[in-house]
N, C-alpha and C positions, 0 to 999 in steps of 0.2 A: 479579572475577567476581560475576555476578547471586546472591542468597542466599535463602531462605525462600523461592524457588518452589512452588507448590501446584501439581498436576498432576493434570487429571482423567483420568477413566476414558476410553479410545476408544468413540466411537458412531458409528455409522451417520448418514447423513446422503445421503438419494436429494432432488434436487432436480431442477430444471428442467433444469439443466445434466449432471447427469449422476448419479453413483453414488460418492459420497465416502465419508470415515470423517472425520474435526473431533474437535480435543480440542484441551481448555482449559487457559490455563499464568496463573495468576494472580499477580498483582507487586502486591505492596502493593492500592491500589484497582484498578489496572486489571487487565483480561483478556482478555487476544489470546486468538487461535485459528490452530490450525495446519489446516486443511480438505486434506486428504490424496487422491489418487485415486493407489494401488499397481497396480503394481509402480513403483519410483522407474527402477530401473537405478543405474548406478556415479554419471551425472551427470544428476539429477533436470531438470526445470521447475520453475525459484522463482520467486511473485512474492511481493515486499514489498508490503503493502499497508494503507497507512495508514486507519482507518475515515474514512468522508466520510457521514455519515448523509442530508444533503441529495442525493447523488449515488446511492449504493448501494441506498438504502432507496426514497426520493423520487423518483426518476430526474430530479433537477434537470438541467437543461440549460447550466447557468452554468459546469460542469466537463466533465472528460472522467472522474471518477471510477466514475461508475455500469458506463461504457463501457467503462475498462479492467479492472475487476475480470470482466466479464461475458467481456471478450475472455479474459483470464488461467484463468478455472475452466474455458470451452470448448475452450483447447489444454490446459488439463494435464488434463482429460478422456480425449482423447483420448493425449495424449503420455506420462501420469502425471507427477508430482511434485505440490507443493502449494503452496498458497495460504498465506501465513504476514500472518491479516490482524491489526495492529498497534491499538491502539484508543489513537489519536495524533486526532483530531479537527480537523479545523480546522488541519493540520499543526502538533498538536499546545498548541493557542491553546486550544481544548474548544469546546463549543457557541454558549455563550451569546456570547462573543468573535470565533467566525466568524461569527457572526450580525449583529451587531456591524459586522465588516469587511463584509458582504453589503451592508448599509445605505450603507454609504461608498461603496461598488461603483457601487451604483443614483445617488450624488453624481458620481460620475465618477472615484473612484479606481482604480488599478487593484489586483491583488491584492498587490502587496508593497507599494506604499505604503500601502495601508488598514492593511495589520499594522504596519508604521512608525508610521502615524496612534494607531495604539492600543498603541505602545509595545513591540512584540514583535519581531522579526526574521524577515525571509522564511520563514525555515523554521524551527522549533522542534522538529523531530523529533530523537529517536536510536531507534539500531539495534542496542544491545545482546541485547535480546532475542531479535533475530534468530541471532545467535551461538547463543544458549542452546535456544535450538531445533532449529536446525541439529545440532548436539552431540548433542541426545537422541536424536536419530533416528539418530547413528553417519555423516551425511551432510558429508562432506569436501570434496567440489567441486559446483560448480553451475551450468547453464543460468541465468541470472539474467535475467527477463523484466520489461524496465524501461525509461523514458525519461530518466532522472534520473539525470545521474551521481554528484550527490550519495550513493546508495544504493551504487552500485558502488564509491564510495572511504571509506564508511562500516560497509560490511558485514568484519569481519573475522572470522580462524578457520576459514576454506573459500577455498578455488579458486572465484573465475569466471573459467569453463572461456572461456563465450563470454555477452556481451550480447544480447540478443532483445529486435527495436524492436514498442513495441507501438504499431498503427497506426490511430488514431480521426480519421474522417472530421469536420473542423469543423461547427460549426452556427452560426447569427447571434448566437446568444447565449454562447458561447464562443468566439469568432475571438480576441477581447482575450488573455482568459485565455489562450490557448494561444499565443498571440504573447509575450505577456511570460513566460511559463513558460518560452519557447526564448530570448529577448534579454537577459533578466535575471537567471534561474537558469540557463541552458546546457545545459537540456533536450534532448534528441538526437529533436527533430520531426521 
């Protein structure tokens, strides 16, 4: 079990999307956030959500990050549950390294050989903390709102109840990416 978690204070948080509460769970350097819209019910809306600073922040075009996170905060908006976004970068590779892979991108790799190219593994993520989240909040089963089954056989200590497909319309600059995200990882596009 996860240990020396810091745990902020709940705040407020009214954004574009809607009327949250966000609080912060700090691990050694890093610090997710849980971004909340109550009432949960017995089986919340969860998305995992690994930070993608180019996608989220940027609204790069080269993923579907930006686009799932915006789909994710507009249903639990409306549905309640929350956003549990992970500060895993670059699936978990950090900045300077997806940046890195981006470059190799623009060479004609695609994204898990560029991370091969630079020594890392398709995915680098874990989901521990998601557990330890999930627990604070007393939340046992879950709506889990996700393409990745990676995430669904990785999340333990909670019921998913059921998967919820999140559904991003391609663009010319992501077809690749979302193509191999579904032939190579087993992403449910």
């Amino acid at each position: 079990m996860l240990q020396n978690i810091k745990i902020s204070d709940v705040a407020n948080l009214p954004s574009r999307f809607g009327k949250f509460k966000v609080q912060a769970f700090k691990q050694g350097h890093k610090e997710h956030l849980a971004i909340l819209r109550e009432p949960f019910g017995d089986t919340p809306v969860v998305r995992v959500h690994s930070e993608c600073l180019t996608g989220d922040a940027l609204g790069s075009l080269k993923c579907d990050c930006g686009d799932q996170l915006a789909y994710a905060l507009n249903m639990i908006e409306k549905e309640g549950g929350m956003v549990i976004y992970l500060r895993q970068e670059g699936r978990n590779i950090g900045l300077l390294n997806k940046i890195n892979a981006y470059a190799l991108q623009d060479k004609g790799f695609d994204t898990v050989a560029a991370n091969h190219q630079l020594g890392f593994a398709a995915d680098e993520r874990t989901y521990e903390m998601v557990q330890f989240i999930l627990a604070h909040y007393g939340i046992k089963k879950i709506r889990l709102l996700t393409n990745n089954p990676q995430k669904i056989n990785a999340i333990e200590g909670v019921e998913i109840v059921e998967r919820l497909p999140i559904v991003i319309d391609p663009n010319e600059h992501n077809e690749n990416y979302l193509q191999v995200k579904k032939e190579q990882m087993g992403h449910l596009i």
